[in-house]
N, C-alpha and C positions, 0 to 999 in steps of 0.2 A: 566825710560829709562836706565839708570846707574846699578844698581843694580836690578833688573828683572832676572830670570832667566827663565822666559815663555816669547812668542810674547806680545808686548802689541801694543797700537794704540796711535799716538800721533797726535793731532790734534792743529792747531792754529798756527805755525809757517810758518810765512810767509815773508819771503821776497823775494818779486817778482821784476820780471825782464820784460821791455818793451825792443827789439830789433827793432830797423828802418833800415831797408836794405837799401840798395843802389837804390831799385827799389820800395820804401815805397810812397806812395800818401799821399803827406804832408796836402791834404784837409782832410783825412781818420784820422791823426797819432795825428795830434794835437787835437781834440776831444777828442781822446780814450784815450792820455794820461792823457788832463785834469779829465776826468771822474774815471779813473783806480786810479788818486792819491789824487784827493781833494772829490769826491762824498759823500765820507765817511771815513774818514783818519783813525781812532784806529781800524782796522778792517786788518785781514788776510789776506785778497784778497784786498788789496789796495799794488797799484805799489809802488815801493820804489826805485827803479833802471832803468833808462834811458840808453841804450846802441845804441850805433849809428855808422853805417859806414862811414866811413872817406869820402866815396865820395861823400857823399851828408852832411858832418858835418859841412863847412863852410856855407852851405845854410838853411839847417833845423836847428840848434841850437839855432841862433839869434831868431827864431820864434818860436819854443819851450818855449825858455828861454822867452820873452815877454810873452806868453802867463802864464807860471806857477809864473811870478815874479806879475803879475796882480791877481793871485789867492794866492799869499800871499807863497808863497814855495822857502823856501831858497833851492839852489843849491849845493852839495858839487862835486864839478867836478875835473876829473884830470887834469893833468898840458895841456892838446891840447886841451879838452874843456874847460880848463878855460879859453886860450887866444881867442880861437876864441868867447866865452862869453864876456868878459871883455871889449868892446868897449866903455864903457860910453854913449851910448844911450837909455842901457833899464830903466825906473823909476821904482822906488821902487823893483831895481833888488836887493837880499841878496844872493851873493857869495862867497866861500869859497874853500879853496883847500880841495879836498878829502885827509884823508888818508888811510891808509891799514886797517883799523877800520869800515871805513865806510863800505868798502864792504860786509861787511857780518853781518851790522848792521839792525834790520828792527827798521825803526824808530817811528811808529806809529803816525806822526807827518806831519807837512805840512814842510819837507826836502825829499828832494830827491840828490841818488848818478846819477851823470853825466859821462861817459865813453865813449870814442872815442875807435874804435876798425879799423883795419887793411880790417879783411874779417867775411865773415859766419862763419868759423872754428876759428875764433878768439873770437867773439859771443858767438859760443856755448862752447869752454873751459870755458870760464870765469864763465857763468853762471852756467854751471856745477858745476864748483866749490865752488863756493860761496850761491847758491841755499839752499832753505830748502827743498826743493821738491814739494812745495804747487802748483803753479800757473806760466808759462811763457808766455810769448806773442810774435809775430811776426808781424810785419808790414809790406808788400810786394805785390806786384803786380804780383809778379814771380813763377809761382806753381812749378817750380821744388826744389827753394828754401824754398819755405813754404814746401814745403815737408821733405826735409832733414834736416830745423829745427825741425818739430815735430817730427819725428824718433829719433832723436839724442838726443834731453832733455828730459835729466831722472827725470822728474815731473812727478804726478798725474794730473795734465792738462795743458795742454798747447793751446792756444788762439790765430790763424787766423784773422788778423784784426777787430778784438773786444778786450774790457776792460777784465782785468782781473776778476774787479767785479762781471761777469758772473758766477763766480765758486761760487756758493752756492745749496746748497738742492730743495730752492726752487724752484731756475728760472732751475735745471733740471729735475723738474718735478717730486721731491721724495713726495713734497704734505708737508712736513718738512722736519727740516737739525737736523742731534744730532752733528757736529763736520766733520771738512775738512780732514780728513788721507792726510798724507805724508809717512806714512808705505807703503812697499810694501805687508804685512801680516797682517789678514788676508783682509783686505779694503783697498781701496785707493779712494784719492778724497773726494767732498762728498756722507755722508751719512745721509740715511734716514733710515728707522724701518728694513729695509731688512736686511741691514748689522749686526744689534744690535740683530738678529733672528740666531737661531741654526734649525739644521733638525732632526726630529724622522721616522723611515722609520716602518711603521709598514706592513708586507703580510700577507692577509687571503690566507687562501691555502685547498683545498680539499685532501688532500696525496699526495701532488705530492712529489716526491724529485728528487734530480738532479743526473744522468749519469752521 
């Protein structure tokens, strides 16, 4: 990727991001995140970042956080989700302050980063920047906002209240996977035998030629 001086394709970098709106159906959220981060941990398409709106983060966090401290997933949260985490009632909770490290850490592990965010457009900064470009996700009831999240992250896929784990060859149907692009050239996403094919154009022609 460094030293290349042709396109090349780079596949396997993943650190993903779960966002829970304000308007997220916390029967929906807590599922897909458990699924997205423990299903299968050393894996690409496994979440690694919890992002949460402020107006539902004192009510969803506790119950997030219960639920991933029962699947065995230390926590690295910033300083607003650490206090609203921190009450001494979750068991076998493992908490920790995030720091600037973590965000753009993919851990491959049963940790996950915790982030309180402001708005939607706080959301999508953040991940933007931090992102490898593999996989995002959205939690939401609100289509105008599910909307102007997936327009606006610049991933190869981005996730509608479902696991990120979804992104593979398989389950879209390529029949196999060779590798997830995060390029925008010339693949993105995953791929299957199509992507990994070049084109030969051969024409039979009787005399024609062209005007």
């Amino acid at each position: 990727m460094r030293n290349s001086k042709v396109p090349v394709i780079e596949t396997g970098a993943g650190n993903v991001h779960i966002y829970v709106d304000k308007a997220a159906d916390f029967a929906k959220a807590i599922p897909i995140i458990l699924n997205a981060k423990t299903q299968r941990v050393g894996v690409c398409n496994a979440a690694e970042k919890l992002i949460v709106h402020r107006d539902v983060a004192k009510d969803f966090l506790p119950l997030a956080a219960k639920a991933l401290a029962d699947a065995g997933v230390e926590l690295h949260a910033d300083d607003e989700a650490y206090e609203i985490i921190d009450q001494g009632t979750i068991e076998n909770l493992s908490l920790v302050h995030a720091t600037d490290e973590d965000w753009d850490t993919e851990y491959l592990a049963l940790k996950m980063g915790v982030k309180v965010v402001s708005s939607l457009d706080k959301a999508i900064e953040h991940i933007n920047a931090h992102s490898t470009g593999h996989t995002e996700c959205i939690i939401s009831e609100d289509y105008g906002t599910v909307e102007r999240f997936t327009k606006r992250i610049d991933s190869a896929v981005v996730m509608a209240n479902a696991s990120s784990r979804f992104t593979d060859g398989g389950m879209f149907g390529f029949g196999a996977e060779l590798g997830i692009s995060t390029q925008k050239l010339h693949a993105r996403g995953p791929m299957g035998l199509t992507e990994m094919t070049t084109t030969k154009w051969i024409g039979y022609g009787t005399g024609q030629v062209r005007a």
